[in-house]
N, C-alpha and C positions, 0 to 999 in steps of 0.2 A: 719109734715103736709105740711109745704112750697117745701120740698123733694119731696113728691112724687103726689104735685101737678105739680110742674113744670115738672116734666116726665109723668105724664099726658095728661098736654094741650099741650107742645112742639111735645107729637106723634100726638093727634087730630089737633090742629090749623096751627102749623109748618112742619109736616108731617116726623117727626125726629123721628128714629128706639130705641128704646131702647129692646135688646132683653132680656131673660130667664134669663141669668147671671148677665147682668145689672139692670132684676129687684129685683132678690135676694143680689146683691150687695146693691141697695138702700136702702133694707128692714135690711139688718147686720149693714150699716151705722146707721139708724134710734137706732136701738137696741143698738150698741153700744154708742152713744151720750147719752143714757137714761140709760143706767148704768154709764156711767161716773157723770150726772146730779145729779141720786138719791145716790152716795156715795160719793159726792162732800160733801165737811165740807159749812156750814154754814156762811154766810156772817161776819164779825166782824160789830156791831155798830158803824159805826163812824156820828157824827151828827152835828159835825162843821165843816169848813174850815178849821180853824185850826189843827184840829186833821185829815183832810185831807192833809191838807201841809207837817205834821208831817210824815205821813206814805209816802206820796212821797219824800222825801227830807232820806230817809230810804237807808244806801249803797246798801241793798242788790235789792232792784227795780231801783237803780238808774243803777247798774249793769247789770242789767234783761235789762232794758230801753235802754241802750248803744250797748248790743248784737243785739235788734231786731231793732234798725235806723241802725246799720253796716252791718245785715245780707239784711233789706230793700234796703240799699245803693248798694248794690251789685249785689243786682237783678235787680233792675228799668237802671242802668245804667252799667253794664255788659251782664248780662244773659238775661235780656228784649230785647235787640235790636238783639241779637243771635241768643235766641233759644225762643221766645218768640212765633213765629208765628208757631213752632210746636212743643211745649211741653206744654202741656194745666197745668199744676203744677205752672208753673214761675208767670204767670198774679196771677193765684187764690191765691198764696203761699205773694206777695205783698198785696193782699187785708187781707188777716187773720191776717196777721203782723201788719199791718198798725189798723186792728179792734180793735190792743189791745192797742194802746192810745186812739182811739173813742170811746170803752167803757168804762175806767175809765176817760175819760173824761165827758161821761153822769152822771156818779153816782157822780163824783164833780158838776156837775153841779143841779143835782136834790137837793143834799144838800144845794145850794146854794141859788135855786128857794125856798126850805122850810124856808131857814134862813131870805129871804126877805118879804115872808109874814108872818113873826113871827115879824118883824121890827127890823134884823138885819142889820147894812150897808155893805152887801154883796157887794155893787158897788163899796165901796171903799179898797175893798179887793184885792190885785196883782195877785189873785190865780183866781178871778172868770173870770179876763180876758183872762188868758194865757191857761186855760179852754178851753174858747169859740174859741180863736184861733186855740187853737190844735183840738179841734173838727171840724172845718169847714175846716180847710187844712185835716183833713183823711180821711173825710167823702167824699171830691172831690177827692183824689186821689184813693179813693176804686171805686165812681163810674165809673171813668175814665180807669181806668182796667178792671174792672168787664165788662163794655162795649166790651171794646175790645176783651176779652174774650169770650161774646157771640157771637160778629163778627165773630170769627174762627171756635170756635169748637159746639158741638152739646149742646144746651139747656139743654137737659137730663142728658149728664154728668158734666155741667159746676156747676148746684146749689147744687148736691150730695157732689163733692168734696170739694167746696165752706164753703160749709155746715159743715164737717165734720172737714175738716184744723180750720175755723173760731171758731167754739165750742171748740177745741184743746185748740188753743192759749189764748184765755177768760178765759176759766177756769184756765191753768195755771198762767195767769195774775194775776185773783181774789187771785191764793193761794199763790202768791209769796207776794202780796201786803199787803193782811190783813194778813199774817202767819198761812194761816188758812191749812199747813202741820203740825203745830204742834199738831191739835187737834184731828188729823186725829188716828182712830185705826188702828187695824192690816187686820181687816174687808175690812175696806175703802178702803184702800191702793190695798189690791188686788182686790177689785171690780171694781177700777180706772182701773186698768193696765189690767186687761181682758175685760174691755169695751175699753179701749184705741189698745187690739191686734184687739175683734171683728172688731174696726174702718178698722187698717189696711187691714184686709181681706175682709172686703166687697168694698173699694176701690180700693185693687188689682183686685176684680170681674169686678167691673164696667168701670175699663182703662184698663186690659190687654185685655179681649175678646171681646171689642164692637162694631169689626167688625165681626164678628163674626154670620153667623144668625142660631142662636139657639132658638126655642121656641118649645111649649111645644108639638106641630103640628107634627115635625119632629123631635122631642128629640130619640123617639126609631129609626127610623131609622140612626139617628147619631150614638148614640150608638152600634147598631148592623153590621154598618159599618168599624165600628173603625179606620174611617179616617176623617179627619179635616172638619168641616162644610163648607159650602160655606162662601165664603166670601163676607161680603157689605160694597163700602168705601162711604163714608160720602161725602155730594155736598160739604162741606164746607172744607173739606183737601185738596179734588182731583178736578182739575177744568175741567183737559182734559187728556185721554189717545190715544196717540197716537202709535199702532201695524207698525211697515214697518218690521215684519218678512217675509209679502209675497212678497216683492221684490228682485228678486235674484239679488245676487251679478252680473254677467252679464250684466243685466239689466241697470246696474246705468253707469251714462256718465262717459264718460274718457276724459281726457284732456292729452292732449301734450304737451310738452317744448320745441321749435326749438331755440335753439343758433347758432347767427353766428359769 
């Protein structure tokens, strides 16, 4: 819903193109997050901190965890100052990353808020603070990207992708965390991975053609052409073109060198 509100109000209120491809890209995104959703395995119960501490303190998330702060590291201080202002992937690919300490940081934390009005002493727990810390440093640096991110590129395709990466990374989180691959059937598994190619493809929709002006107006005559749509670049890529094909070579001053 948050998908294809923001493509939405971004054409009405912002005046940001989102054409024919881009909107059935957002609709394969949509579909594919919703099969990943409903053959996703089941949350494991966990209902202390402790038994929270337990499962994070676990090699193989401690492993998981190490990957995505090295792969985070890499982007925000490599690839961000690079290629950052034209590869719309680099910001949103930092914010997914970074979502998957900020949500298992909410779900320690919700255990935590229940453990307190049960009258457990949640406060004097080492867990509930380091929680709260990691949630407010990922939570500022998601929106600090994410910002920037809308700064550049088009609204329409910024919360698709957004959207699409972020559900990725969470869900894999959740199953690496609780183990909840092991409970998985044979069902699952491929329901995942064909909601996870759908993803792919309706992303590849919505970033390879979206300049692209296809809609449903002039779909036949694209078609019956059979040569490349017009093309529309976006205010926020292109700031200024500038043509001097009509100046002839002739035309342009010459300069001299006199040595003596």
């Amino acid at each position: 819903f948050s998908v294809l509100c923001s493509a939405i109000l971004s054409s009405y209120l912002l005046g940001e193109r989102l054409n024919l491809l881009g909107k059935l890209g957002c609709m394969l995104s949509l579909v594919g997050s919703t099969v990943m959703v409903i053959h996703a395995p089941e949350d494991e119960q966990v209902t202390t901190l402790d038994e929270m501490s337990s499962k994070l303190k676990e090699p193989g998330f401690l492993a998981y965890a190490a990957i995505l702060l090295a792969v985070c590291f890499f982007l925000i201080f490599y690839l961000a100052p690079r290629y950052g202002q034209s590869n719309i992937l680099i910001y949103l690919t930092i914010c997914s990353v970074i979502g998957a300490f900020s949500v298992s940081s909410v779900k320690g934390l919700g255990i935590a808020i229940k453990g307190f009005f049960a009258g457990q002493p949640v406060l004097q727990h080492p867990l509930t603070w380091i929680l709260v810390i990691t949630l407010v440093a990922s939570i500022t640096t998601q929106i600090n990207y994410l910002n920037k991110s809308l700064d550049i590129f088009n609204t329409s395709l910024v919360f698709p992708i957004y959207y699409v990466l972020f559900t990725t990374i969470v869900i894999t989180t959740s199953i690496i965390l609780f183990k909840e691959w092991v409970t998985m059937t044979v069902v699952d598994i491929i329901g995942t991975v064909c909601g996870f190619l759908t993803i792919i493809l309706g992303v590849f929709l919505l970033h390879a053609f979206k300049d692209m002006d296809v809609s449903l107006g002039n779909l036949p005559q694209v078609l019956q052409s059979g040569q490349q749509a017009p093309v529309t670049r976006d205010d926020k890529n292109v700031l200024i073109e500038v043509d001097n094909s009509s100046i002839a070579p002739e035309d342009k001053p010459k300069v001299f060198m006199i040595y003596t």
